[in-house]
C-alpha positions in Angstrom: 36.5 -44.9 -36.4 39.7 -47.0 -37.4 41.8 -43.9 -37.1 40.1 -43.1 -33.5 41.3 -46.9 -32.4 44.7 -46.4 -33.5 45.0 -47.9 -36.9 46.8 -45.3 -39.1 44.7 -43.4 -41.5 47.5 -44.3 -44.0 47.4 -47.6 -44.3 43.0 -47.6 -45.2 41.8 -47.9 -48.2 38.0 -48.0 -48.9 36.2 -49.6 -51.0 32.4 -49.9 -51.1 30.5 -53.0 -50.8 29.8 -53.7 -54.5 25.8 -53.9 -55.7 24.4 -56.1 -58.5 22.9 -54.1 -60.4 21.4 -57.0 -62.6 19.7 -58.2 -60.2 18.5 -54.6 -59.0 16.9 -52.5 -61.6 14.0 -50.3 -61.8 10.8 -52.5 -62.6 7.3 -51.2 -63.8 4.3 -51.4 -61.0 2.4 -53.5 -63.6 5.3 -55.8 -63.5 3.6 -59.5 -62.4 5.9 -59.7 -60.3 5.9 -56.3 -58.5 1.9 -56.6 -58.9 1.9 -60.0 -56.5 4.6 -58.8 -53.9 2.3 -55.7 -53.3 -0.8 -57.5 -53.1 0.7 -60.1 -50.9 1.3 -57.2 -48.6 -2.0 -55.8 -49.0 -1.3 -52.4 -50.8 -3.6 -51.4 -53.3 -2.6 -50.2 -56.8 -3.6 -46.7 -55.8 -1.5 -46.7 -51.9 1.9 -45.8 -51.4 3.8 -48.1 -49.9 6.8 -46.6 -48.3 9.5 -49.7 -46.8 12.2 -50.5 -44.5 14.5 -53.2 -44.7 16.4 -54.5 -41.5 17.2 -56.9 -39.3 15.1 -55.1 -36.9 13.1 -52.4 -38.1 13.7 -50.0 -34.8 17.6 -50.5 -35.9 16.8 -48.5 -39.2 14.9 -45.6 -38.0 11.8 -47.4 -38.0 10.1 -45.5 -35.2 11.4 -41.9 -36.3 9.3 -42.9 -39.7 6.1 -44.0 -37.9 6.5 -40.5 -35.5 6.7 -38.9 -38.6 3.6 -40.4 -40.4 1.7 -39.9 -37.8 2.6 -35.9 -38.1 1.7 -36.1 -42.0 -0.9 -38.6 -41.8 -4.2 -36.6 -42.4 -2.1 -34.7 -45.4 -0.8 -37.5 -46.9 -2.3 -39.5 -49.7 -3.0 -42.9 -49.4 -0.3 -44.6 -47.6 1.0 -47.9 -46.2 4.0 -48.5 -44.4 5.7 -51.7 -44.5 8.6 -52.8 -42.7 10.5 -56.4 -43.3 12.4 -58.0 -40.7 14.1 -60.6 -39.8 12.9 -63.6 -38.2 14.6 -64.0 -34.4 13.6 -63.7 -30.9 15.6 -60.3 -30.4 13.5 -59.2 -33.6 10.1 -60.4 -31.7 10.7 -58.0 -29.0 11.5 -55.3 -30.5 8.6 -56.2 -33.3 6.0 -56.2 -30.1 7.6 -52.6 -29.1 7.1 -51.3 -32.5 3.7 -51.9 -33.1 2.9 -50.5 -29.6 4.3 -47.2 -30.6 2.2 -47.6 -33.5 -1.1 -48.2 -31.8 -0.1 -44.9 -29.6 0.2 -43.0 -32.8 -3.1 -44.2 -34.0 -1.4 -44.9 -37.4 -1.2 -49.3 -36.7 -4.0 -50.0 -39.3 -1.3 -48.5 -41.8 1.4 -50.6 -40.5 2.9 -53.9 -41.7 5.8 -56.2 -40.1 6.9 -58.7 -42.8 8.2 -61.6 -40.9 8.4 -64.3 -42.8 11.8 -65.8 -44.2 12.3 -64.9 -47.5 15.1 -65.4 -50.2 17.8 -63.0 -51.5 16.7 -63.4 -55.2 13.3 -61.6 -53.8 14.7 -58.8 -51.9 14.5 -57.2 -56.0 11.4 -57.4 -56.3 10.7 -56.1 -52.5 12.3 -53.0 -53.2 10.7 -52.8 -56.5 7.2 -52.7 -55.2 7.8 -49.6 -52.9 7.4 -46.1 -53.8 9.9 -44.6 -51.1 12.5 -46.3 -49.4 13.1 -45.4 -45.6 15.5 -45.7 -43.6 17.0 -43.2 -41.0 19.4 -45.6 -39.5 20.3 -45.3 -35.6 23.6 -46.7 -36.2 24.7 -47.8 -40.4 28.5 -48.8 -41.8 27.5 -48.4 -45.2 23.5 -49.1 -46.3 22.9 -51.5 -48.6 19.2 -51.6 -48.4 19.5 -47.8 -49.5 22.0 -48.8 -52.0 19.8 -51.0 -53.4 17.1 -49.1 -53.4 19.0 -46.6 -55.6 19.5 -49.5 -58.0 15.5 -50.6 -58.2 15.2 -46.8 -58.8 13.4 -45.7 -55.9 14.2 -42.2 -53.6 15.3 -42.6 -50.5 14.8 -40.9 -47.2 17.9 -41.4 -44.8 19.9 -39.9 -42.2 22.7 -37.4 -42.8 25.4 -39.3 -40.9 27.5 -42.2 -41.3 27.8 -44.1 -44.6 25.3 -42.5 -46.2 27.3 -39.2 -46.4 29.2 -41.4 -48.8 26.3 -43.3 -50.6 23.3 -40.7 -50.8 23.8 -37.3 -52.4 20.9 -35.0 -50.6 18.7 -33.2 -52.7 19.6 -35.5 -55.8 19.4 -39.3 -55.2 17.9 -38.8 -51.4 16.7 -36.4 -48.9 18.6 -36.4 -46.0 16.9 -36.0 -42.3 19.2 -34.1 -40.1 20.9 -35.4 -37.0 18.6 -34.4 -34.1 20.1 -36.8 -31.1 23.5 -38.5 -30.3 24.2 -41.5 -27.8 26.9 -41.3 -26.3 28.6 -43.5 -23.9 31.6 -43.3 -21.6 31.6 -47.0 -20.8 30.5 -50.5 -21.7 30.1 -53.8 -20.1 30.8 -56.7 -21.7 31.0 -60.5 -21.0 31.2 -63.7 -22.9 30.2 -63.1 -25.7 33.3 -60.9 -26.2 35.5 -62.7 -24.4 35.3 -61.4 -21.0 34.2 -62.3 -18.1 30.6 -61.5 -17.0 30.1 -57.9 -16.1 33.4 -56.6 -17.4 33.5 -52.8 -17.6 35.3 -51.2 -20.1 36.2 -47.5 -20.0 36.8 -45.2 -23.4 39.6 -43.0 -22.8 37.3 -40.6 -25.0 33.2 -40.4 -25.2 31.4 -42.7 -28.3 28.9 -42.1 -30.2 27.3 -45.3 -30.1 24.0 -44.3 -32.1 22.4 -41.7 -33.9 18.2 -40.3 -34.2 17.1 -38.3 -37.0 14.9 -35.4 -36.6 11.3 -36.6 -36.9 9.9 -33.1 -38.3 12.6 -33.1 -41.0 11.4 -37.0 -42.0 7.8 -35.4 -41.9 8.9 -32.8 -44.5 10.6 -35.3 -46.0 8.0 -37.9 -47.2 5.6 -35.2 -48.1 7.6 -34.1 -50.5 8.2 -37.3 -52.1 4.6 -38.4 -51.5 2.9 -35.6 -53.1 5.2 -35.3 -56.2 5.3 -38.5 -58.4 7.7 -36.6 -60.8 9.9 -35.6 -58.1 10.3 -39.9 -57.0 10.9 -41.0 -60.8 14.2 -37.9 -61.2 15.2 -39.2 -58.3 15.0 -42.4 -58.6 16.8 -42.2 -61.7 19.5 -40.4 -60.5 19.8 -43.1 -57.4 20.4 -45.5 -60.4 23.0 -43.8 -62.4 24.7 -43.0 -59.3 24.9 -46.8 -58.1 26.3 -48.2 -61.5 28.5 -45.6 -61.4 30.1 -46.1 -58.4 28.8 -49.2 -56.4 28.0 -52.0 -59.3 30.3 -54.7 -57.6 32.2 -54.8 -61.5 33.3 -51.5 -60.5 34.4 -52.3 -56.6 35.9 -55.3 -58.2 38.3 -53.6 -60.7 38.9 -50.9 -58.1 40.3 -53.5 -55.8 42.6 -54.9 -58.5 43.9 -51.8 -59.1 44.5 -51.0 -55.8 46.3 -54.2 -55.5 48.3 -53.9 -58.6 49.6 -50.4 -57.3 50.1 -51.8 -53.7 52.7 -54.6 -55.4 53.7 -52.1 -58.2 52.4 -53.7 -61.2 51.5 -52.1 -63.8 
């Protein structure tokens, strides 16, 4: 995307956002801890809670999960699906929407919008208390809810696009819904809030992709899988683990970065 604006390819270097992995580790289900968060939510020891994390849920392929459910939902075992956001009036809206679409699927008795504010020190024990992470983002720069996820141990079901291509290895640490719709735009208006005036059009000398939709069947597929083979979660979620110390634990960013900066001023 950089390159595409002009910024020469040469002069990038990426790092990842780094993870604490400390904070982030796989927990039991009979941890106290885990045990409250998932009876505060409602699920029962014997459910399967599948989550999303987001902003918005919508944002993070919320409604390609719920399509999805409701194609598995008489196979399925026992599941619940709960989705945290982020208290704000965009959210409200889009919260309202949501739900609608659930109550058209006739799967909203399985649906749960946490909306309450909530610290980052519990965000471990969130994640913790799911059985499957999910989210098929629309539009993602890197995923640090699936990151994390990967560090709690957990499998994750995602999108094959964007930054998970760089995060998530399919078939190992994830399964990987295909891309089934691009948005793409050949203009914008803007105003304000980017320092325009109101109304201010602005042409892109090429088309952008601007968002993405994974493929509902493949999600479908998907979550059976994972929901019908506990063994299948736990390698997984195992592997999601190694993979994040290995290459996201923010020690690792964080000598990476000197490193780079040594080199860049030739120090050795």
């Amino acid at each position: 995307m950089y390159v595409r604006d002009g910024i020469s390819g040469d002069k990038i270097e990426v790092l990842p956002v780094g993870c604490d992995t400390d904070a982030f580790i796989p927990r039991p289900k009979d941890d106290p801890k885990i045990s409250a968060v998932r009876e505060a939510l409602g699920i029962s020891p014997d459910q399967l809670m599948i989550l999303t994390v987001g902003g918005d849920a919508a944002s993070k392929g919320a409604q390609e999960v719920m399509q999805a459910l409701a194609i598995i939902d008489r196979k399925a075992p026992d599941w619940k699906y709960v989705c945290k956001v982020w208290p704000q009036p965009r959210t409200k809206i889009q919260n309202q929407i949501d739900l609608e679409m659930a109550a058209q699927l006739g799967i909203e008795k399985n649906i749960t919008y946490a909306t309450n504010t909530i610290s980052r020190a519990f965000m471990p024990y969130l994640i913790g208390a799911c059985d499957i992470y999910a989210a098929p983002s629309r539009l993602e720069g890197f995923g640090m809810p699936q990151v994390e996820a990967g560090a709690c141990g957990k499998p994750v079901i995602s999108i094959k696009a964007m930054g998970m291509l760089d995060t998530l290895i399919h078939g190992e640490t994830a399964l990987l819904a295909k891309v089934a719709q691009k948005i793409v735009v050949n203009e914008v208006i803007l105003g304000d809030e980017s320092g325009f005036e109101d109304q201010h059009k602005v042409v892109f000398k090429a088309p952008r992709t601007v968002d993405y939709r994974a493929s509902v069947h493949d999600i479908a597929r998907h979550l059976m899988t994972l929901m019908t083979d506990a063994a299948l979660r736990e390698k997984m979620g195992k592997a999601g683990r190694a993979r994040v110390v290995e290459h996201f634990d923010y020690r690792v960013v964080a000598r990476r970065f000197v490193q780079i900066m040594n080199d860049r001023m030739g120090i050795n």
